[in-house]
Residue frames as a rotation matrix with the C-alpha (Angstrom) as fourth column:
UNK 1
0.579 0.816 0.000 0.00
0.816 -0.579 0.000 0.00
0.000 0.000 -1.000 0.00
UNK 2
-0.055 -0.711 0.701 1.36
0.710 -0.522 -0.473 3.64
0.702 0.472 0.533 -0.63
UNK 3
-0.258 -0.099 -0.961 1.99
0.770 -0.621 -0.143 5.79
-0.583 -0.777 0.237 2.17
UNK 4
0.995 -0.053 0.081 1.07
-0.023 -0.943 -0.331 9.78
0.094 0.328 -0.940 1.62
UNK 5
0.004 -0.974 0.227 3.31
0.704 -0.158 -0.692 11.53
0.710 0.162 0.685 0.93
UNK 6
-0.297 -0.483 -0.824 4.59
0.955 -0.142 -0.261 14.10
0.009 -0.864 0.503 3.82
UNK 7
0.872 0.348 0.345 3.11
0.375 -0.927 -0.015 17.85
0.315 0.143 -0.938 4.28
UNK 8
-0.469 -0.876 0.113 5.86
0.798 -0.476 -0.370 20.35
0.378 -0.083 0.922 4.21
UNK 9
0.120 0.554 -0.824 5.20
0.904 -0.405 -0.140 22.75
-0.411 -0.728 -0.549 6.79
UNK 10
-0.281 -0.571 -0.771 6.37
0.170 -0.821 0.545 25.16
-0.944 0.022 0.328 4.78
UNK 11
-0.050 0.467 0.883 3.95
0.973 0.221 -0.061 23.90
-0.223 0.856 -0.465 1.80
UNK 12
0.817 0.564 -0.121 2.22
0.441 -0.746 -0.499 27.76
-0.372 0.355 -0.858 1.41
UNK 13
0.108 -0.865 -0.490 6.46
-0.695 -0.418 0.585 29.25
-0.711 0.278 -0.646 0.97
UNK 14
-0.376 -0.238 0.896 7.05
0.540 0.729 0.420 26.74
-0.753 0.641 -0.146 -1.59
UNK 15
0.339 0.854 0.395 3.55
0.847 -0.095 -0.523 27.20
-0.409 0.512 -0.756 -3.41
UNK 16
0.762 0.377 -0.527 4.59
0.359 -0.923 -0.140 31.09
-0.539 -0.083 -0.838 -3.52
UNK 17
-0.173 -0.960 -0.221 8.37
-0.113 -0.204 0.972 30.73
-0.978 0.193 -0.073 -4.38
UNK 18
-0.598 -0.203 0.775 7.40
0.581 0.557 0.594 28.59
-0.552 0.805 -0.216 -7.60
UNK 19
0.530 0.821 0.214 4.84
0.717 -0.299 -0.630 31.53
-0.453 0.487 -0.747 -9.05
UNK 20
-0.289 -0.365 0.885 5.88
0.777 -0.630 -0.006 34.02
0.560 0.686 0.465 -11.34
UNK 21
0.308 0.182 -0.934 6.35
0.586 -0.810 0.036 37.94
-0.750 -0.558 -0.356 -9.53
UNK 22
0.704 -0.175 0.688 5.94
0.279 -0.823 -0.495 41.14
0.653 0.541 -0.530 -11.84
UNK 23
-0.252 -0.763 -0.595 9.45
0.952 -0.084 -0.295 42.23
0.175 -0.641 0.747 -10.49
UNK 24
-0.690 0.129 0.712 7.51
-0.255 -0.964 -0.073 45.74
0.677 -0.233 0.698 -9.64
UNK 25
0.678 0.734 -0.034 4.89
-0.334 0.350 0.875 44.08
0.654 -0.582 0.482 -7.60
UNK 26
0.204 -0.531 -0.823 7.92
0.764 0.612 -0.205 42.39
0.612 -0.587 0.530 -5.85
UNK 27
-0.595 -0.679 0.431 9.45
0.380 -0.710 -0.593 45.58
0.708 -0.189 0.680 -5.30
UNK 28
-0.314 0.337 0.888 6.69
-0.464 -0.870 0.166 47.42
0.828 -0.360 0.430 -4.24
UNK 29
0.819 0.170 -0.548 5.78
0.169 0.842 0.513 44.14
0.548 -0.513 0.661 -1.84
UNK 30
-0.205 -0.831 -0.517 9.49
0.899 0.049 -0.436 44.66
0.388 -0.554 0.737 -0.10
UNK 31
-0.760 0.012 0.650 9.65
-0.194 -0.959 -0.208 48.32
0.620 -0.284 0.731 -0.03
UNK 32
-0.001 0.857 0.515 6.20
-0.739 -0.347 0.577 47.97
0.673 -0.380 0.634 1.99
UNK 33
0.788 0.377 -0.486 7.56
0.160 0.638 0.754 45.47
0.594 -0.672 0.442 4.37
UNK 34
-0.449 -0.891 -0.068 10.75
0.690 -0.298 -0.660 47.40
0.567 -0.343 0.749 4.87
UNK 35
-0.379 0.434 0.817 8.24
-0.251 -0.898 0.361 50.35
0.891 -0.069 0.449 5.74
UNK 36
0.816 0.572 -0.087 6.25
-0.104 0.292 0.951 48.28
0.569 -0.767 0.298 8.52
UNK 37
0.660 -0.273 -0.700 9.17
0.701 0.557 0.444 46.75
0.268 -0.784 0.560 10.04
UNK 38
-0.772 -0.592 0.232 12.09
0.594 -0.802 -0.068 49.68
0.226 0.085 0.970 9.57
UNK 39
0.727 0.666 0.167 10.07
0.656 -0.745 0.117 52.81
0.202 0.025 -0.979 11.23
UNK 40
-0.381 -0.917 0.117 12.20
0.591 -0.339 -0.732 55.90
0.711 -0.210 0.671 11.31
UNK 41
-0.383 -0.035 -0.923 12.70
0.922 -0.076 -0.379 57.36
-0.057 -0.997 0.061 14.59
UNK 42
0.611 0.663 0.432 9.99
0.514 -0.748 0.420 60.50
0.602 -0.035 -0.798 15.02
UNK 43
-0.176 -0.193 0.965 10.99
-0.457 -0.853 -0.254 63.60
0.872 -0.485 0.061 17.33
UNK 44
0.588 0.337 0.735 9.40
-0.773 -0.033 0.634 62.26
0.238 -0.941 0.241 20.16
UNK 45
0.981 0.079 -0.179 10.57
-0.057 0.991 0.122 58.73
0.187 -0.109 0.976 19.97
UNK 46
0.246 -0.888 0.389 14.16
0.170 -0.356 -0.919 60.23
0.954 0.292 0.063 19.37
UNK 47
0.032 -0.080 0.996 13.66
-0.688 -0.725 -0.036 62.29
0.725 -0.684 -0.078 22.69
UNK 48
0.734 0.484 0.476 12.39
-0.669 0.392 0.632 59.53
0.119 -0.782 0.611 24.35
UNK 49
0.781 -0.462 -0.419 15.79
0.351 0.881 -0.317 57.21
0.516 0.101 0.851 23.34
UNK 50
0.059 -0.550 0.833 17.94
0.009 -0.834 -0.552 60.05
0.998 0.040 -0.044 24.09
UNK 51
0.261 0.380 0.887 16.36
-0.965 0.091 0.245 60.47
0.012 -0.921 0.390 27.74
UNK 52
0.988 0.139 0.073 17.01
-0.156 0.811 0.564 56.65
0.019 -0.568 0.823 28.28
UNK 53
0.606 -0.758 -0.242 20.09
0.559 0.622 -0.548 56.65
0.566 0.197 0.801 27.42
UNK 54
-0.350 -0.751 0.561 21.02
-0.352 -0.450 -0.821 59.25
0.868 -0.484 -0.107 29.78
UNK 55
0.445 0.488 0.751 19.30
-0.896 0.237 0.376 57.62
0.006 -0.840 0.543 32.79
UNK 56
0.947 -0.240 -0.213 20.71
0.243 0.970 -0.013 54.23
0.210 -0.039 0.977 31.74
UNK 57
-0.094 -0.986 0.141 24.40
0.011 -0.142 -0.990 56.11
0.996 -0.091 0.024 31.40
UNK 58
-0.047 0.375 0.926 23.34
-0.630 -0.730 0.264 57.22
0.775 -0.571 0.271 35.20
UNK 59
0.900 0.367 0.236 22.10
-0.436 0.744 0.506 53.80
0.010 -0.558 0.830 36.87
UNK 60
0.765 -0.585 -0.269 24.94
0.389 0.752 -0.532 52.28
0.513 0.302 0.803 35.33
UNK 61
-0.617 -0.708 0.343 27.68
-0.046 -0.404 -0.914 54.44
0.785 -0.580 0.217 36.98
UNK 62
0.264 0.252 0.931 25.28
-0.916 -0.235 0.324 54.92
0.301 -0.939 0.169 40.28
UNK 63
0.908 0.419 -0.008 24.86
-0.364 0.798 0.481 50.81
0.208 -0.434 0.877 40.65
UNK 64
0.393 -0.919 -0.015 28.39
0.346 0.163 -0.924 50.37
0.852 0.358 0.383 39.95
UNK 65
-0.250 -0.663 0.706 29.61
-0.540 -0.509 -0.670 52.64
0.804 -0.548 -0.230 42.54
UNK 66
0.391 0.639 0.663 27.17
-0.881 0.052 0.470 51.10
0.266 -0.768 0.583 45.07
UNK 67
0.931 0.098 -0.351 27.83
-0.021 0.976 0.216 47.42
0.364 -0.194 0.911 44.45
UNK 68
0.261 -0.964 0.038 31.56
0.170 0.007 -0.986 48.41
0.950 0.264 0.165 44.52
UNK 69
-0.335 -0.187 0.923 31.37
-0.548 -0.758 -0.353 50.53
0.766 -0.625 0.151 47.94
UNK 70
-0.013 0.104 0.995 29.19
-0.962 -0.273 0.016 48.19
0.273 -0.956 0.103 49.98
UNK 71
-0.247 -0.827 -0.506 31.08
-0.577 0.544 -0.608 46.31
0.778 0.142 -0.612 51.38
UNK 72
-0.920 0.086 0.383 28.88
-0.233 0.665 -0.710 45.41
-0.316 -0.742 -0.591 54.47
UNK 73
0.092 0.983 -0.160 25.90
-0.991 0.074 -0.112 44.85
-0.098 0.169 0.981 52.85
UNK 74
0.262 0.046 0.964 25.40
-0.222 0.975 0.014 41.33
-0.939 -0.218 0.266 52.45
UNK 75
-0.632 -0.762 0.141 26.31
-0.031 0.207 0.978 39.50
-0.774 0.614 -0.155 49.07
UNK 76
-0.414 0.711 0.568 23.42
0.785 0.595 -0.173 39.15
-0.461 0.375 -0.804 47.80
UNK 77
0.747 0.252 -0.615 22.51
0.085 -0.954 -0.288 43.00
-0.659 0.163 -0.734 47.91
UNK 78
-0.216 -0.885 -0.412 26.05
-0.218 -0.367 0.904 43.39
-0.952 0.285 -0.114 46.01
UNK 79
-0.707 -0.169 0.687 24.72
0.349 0.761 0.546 41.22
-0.615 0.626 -0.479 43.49
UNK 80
0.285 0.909 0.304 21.80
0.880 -0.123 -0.458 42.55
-0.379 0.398 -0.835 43.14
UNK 81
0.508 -0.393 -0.767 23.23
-0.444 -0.882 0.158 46.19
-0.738 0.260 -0.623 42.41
UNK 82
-0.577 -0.789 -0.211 25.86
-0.135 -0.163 0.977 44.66
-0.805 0.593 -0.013 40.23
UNK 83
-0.414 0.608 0.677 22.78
0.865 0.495 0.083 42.75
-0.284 0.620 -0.731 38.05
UNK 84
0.623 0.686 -0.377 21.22
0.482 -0.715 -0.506 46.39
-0.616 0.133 -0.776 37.90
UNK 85
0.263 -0.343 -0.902 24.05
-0.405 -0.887 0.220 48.04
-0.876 0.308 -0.372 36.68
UNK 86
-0.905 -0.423 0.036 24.61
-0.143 0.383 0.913 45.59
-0.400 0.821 -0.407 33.94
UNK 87
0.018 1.000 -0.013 20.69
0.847 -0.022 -0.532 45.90
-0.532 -0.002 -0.847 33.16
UNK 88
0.636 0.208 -0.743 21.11
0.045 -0.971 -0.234 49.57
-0.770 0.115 -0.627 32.82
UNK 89
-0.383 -0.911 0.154 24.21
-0.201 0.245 0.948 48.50
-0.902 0.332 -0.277 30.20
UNK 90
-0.706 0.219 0.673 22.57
0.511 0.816 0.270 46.44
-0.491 0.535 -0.688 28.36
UNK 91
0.317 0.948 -0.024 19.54
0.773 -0.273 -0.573 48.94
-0.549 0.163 -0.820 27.93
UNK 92
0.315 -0.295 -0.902 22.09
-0.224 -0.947 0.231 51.71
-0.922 0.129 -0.365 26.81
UNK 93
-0.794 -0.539 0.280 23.87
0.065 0.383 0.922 49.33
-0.604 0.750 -0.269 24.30
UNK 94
-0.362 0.752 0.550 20.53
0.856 0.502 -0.124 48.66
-0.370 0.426 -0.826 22.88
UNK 95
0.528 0.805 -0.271 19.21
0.560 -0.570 -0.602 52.37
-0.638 0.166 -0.752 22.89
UNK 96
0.107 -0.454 -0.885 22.40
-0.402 -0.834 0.379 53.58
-0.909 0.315 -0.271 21.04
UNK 97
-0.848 -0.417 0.328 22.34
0.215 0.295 0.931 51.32
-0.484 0.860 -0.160 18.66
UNK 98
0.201 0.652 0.731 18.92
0.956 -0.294 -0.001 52.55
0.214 0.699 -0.683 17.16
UNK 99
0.676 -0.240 -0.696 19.71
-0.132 -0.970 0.206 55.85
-0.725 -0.048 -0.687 18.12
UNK 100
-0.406 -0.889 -0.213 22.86
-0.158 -0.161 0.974 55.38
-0.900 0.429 -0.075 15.52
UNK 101
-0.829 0.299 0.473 20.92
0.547 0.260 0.796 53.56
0.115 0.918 -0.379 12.66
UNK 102
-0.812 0.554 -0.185 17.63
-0.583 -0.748 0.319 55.99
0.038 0.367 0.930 12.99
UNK 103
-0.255 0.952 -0.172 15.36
-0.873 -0.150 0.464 53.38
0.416 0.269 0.869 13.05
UNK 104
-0.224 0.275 0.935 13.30
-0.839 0.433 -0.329 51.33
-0.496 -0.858 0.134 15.04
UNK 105
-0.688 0.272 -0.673 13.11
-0.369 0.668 0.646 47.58
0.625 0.693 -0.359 13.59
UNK 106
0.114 0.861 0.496 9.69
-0.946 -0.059 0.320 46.70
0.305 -0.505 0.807 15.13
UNK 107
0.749 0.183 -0.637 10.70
-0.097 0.981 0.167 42.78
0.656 -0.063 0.752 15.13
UNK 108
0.098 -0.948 -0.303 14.20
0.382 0.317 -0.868 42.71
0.919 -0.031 0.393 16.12
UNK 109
-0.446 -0.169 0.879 13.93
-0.305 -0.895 -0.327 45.66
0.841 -0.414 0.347 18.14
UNK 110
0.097 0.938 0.333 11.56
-0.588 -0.216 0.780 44.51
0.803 -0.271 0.530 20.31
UNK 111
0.550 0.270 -0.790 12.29
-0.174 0.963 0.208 41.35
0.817 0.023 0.577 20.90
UNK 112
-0.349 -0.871 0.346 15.22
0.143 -0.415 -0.899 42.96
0.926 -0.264 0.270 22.43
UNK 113
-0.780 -0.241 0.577 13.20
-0.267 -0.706 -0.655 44.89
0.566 -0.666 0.487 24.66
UNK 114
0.535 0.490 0.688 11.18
-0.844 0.342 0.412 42.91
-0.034 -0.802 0.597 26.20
UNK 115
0.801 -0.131 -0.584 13.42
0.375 0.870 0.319 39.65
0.466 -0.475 0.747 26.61
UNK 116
-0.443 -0.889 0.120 15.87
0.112 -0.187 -0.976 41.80
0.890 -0.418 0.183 28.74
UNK 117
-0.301 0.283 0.911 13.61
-0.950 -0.171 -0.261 42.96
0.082 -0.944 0.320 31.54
UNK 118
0.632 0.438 0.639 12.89
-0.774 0.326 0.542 39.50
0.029 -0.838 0.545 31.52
UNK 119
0.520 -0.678 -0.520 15.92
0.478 0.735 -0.481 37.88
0.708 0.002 0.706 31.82
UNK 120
-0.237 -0.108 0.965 16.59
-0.391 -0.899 -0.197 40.44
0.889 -0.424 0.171 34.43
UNK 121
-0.090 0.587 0.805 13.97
-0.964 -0.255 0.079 39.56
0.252 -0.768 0.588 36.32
UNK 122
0.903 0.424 -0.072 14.12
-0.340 0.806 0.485 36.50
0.264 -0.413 0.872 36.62
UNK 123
-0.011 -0.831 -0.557 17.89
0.567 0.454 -0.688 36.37
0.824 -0.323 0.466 37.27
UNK 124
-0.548 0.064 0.834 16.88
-0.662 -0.643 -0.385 39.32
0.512 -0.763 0.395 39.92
UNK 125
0.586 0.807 -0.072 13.84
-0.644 0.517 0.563 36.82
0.492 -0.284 0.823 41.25
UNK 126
0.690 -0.234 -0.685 16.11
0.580 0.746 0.329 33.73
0.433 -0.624 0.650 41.98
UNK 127
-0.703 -0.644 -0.301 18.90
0.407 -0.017 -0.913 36.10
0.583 -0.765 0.274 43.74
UNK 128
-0.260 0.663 0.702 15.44
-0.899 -0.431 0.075 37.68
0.352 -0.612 0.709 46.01
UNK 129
0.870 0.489 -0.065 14.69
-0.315 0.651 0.691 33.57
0.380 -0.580 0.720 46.62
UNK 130
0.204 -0.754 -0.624 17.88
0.614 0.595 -0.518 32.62
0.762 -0.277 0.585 47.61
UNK 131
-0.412 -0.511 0.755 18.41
-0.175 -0.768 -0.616 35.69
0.894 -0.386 0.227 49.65
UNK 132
0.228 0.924 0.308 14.85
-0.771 -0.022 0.637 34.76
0.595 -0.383 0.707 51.15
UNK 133
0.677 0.041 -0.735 16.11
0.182 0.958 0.222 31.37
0.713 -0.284 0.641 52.26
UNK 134
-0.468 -0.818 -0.335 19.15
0.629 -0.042 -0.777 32.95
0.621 -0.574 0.534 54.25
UNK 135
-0.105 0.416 0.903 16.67
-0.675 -0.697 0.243 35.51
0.731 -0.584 0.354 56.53
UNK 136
-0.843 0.025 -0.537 15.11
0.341 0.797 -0.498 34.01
0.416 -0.603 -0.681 59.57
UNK 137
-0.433 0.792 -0.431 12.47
-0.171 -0.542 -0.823 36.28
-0.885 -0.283 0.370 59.69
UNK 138
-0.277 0.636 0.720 9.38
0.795 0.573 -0.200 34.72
-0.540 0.517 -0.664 57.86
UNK 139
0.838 0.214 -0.501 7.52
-0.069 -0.871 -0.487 38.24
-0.541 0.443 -0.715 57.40
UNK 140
-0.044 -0.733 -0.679 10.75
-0.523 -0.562 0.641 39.62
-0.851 0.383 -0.359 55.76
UNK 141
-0.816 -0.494 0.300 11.38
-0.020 0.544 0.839 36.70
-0.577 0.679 -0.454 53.87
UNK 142
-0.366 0.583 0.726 7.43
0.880 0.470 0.067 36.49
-0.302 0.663 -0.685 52.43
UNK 143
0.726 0.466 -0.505 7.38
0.274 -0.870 -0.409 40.30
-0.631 0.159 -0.760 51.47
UNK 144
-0.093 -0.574 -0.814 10.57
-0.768 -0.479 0.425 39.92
-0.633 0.665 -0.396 49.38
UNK 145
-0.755 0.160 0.636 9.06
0.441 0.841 0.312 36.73
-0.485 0.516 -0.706 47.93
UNK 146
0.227 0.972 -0.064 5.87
0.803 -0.224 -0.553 39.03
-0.551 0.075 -0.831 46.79
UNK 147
0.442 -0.278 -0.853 7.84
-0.412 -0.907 0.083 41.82
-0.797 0.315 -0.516 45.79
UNK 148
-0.561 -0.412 0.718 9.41
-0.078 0.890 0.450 38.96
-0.824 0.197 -0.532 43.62
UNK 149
0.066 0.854 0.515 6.30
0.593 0.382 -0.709 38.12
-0.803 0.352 -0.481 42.06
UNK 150
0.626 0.649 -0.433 5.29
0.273 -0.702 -0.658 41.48
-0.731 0.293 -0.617 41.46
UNK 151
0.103 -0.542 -0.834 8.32
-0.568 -0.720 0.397 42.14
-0.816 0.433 -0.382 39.71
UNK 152
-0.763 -0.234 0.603 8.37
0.228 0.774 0.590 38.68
-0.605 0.588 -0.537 37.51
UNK 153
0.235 0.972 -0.012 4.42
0.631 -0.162 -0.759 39.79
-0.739 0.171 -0.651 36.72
UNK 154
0.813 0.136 -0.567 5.13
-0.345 -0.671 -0.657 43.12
-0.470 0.729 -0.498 34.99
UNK 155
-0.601 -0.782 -0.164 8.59
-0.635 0.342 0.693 41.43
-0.486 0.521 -0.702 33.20
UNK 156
-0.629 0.103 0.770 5.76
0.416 0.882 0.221 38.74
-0.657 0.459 -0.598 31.77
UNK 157
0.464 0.751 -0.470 3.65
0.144 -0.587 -0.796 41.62
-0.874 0.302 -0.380 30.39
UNK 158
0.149 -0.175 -0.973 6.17
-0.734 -0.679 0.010 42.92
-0.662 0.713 -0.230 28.31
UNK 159
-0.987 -0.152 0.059 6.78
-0.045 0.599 0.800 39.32
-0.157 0.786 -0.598 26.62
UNK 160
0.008 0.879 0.478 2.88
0.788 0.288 -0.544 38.44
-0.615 0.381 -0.690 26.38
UNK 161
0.586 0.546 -0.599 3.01
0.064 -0.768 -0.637 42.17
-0.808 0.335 -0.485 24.51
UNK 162
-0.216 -0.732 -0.646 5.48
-0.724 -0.323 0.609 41.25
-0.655 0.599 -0.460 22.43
UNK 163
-0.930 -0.268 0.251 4.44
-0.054 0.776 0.628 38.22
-0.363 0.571 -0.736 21.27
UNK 164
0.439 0.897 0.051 0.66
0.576 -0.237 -0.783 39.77
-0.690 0.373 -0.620 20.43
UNK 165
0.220 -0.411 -0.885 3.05
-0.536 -0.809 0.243 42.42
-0.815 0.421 -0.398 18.71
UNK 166
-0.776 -0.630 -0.035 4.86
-0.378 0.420 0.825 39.36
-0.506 0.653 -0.564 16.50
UNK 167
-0.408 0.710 0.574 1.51
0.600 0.682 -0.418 37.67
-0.688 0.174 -0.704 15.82
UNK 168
0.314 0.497 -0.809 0.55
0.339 -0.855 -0.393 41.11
-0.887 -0.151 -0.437 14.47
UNK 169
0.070 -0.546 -0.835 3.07
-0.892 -0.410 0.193 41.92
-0.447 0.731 -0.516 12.21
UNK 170
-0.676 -0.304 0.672 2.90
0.067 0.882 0.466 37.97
-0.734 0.359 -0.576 10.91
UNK 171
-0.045 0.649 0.760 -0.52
0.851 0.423 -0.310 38.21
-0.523 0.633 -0.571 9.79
UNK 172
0.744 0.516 -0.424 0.17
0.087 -0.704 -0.705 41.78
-0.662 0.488 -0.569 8.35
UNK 173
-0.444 -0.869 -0.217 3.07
-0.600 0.108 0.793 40.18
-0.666 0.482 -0.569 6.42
UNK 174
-0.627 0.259 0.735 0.72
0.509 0.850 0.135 37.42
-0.590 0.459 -0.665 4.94
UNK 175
0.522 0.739 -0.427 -1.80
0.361 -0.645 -0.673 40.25
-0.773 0.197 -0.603 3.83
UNK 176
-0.143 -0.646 -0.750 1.06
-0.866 -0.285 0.411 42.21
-0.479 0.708 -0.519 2.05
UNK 177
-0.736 -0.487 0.470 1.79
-0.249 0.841 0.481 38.74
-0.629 0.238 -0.740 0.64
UNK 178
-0.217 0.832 0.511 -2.01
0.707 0.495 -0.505 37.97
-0.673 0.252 -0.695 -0.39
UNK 179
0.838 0.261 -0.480 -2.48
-0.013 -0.869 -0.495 41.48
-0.546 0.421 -0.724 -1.95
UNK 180
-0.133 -0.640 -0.757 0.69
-0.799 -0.382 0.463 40.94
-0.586 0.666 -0.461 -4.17
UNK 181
-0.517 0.175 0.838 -1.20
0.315 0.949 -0.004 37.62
-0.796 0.262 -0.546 -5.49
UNK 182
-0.050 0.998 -0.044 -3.76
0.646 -0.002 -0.764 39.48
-0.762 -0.066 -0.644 -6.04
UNK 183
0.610 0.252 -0.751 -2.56
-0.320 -0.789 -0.524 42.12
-0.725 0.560 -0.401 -8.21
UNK 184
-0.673 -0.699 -0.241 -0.04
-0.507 0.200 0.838 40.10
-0.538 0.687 -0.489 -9.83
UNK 185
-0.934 0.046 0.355 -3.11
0.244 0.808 0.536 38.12
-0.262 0.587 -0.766 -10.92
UNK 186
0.476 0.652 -0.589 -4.99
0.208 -0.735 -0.646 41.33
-0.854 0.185 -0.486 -11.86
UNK 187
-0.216 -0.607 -0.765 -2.04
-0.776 -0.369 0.512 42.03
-0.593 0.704 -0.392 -14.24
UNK 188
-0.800 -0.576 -0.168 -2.58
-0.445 0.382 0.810 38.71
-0.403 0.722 -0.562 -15.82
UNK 189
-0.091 0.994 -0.056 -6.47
0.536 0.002 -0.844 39.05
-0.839 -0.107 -0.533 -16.03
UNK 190
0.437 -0.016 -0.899 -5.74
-0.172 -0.983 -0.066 41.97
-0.883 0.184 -0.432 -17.79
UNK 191
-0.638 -0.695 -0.332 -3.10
-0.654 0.261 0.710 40.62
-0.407 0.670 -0.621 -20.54
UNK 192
-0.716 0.380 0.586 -5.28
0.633 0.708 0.314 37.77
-0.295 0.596 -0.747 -21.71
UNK 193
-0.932 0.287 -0.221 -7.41
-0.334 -0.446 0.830 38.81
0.140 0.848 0.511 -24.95
C-alpha cells in the first residue's frame, strides 16, 4: 500500500516561491515590508531614546559605585546592584544602537526589549529567593518573595506584549503577501485577450 506523501510545513512558501512575480509588484511588496518593520525614529521617539540613554548612562555608573562601595551589605545585595548596573548596560547598548541607525526595527527591536527585563527579572527573582532562604524572619522573607512576584508579573507583560506584537506583524506580512497575489493576478487578467 502507498503511504502519503509528507506535508511540508512550509507547503504555502514553496507554493509562492514557484509563481511568477511582476518584479515591480515584488518591489513594491518589499519596499512595503521594509516600511512596517524599519520605522524611522519620530521627534518624540528620538527624545524619548535620548532620555534613556542618559538615565541608563546614570544607573549604570550609580549601581556600579554602590555594588563596589558596599562592602557590608550582604552579598546578595552586592549582586543585586551589580545585576542592575549591567541591566542599565545592556539597555544603553541597545538604545544607542537605534539611536545610531535611525530606526526602530519593530521585530528585532523589540524582541530585544522585552526579553531583557525578563531575563533580568528572573535572574533578579532567583537572587530575592535565595536571599529569602538565608533571613530568619518569615515576614521579611514572604514580602521579598511578593515583591518577587510582582516584579516577575510586569517582566511577563512585556513578553505576552510582544508576542501579540509578533503575531501582528505575521498576519500583516501574509496580507502584504495575499495582496501581491492578487494584483499580480490582476495584471494577468488583464493581458489575456
Amino acid at each position: 500500500m502507498n503511504e502519503p506523501t509528507p506535508r511540508h510545513e512550509n507547503f504555502a512558501d514553496q507554493l509562492i516561491a514557484a509563481q511568477r512575480v511582476e518584479p515591480t509588484l515584488r518591489q513594491r511588496y518589499e519596499q512595503e515590508i521594509k516600511a512596517m518593520l524599519e520605522q524611522p525614529l519620530s521627534r518624540t521617539r528620538k527624545t524619548s531614546f535620548v532620555l534613556s540613554t542618559i538615565i541608563c548612562s546614570v544607573m549604570m555608573v550609580m549601581l556600579t559605585i554602590a555594588a563596589l562601595s558596599s562592602h557590608r551589605a550582604p552579598i546578595g545585595v552586592r549582586i543585586g546592584l551589580g545585576l542592575g548596573a549591567v541591566y542599565a548596560a545592556g539597555w544603553l547598548i541597545m538604545t544607542i544602537r537605534i539611536l545610531r541607525r535611525g530606526t526602530f526595527n519593530v521585530r528585532s527591536d523589540s524582541k530585544a526589549f522585552s526579553a531583557w527585563p525578563w531575563i533580568f527579572t528572573v535572574a533578579l527573582v532567583t537572587l530575592m529567593l535565595l536571599m529569602t532562604g538565608q533571613h530568619a524572619d518569615s515576614v521579611r522573607s514572604v514580602w521579598m518573595l511578593l515583591y518577587a512576584l510582582t516584579f516577575l508579573l510586569m517582566a511577563s507583560m512585556f513578553l505576552i506584549l510582544n508576542w501579540i506584537s509578533d503575531a501582528r506583524l505575521k498576519v500583516e506580512e501574509r496580507l502584504l503577501e495575499v495582496q501581491l497575489r492578487i494584483a499580480e493576478l490582476a495584471e494577468e487578467v488583464k493581458k489575456r485577450p
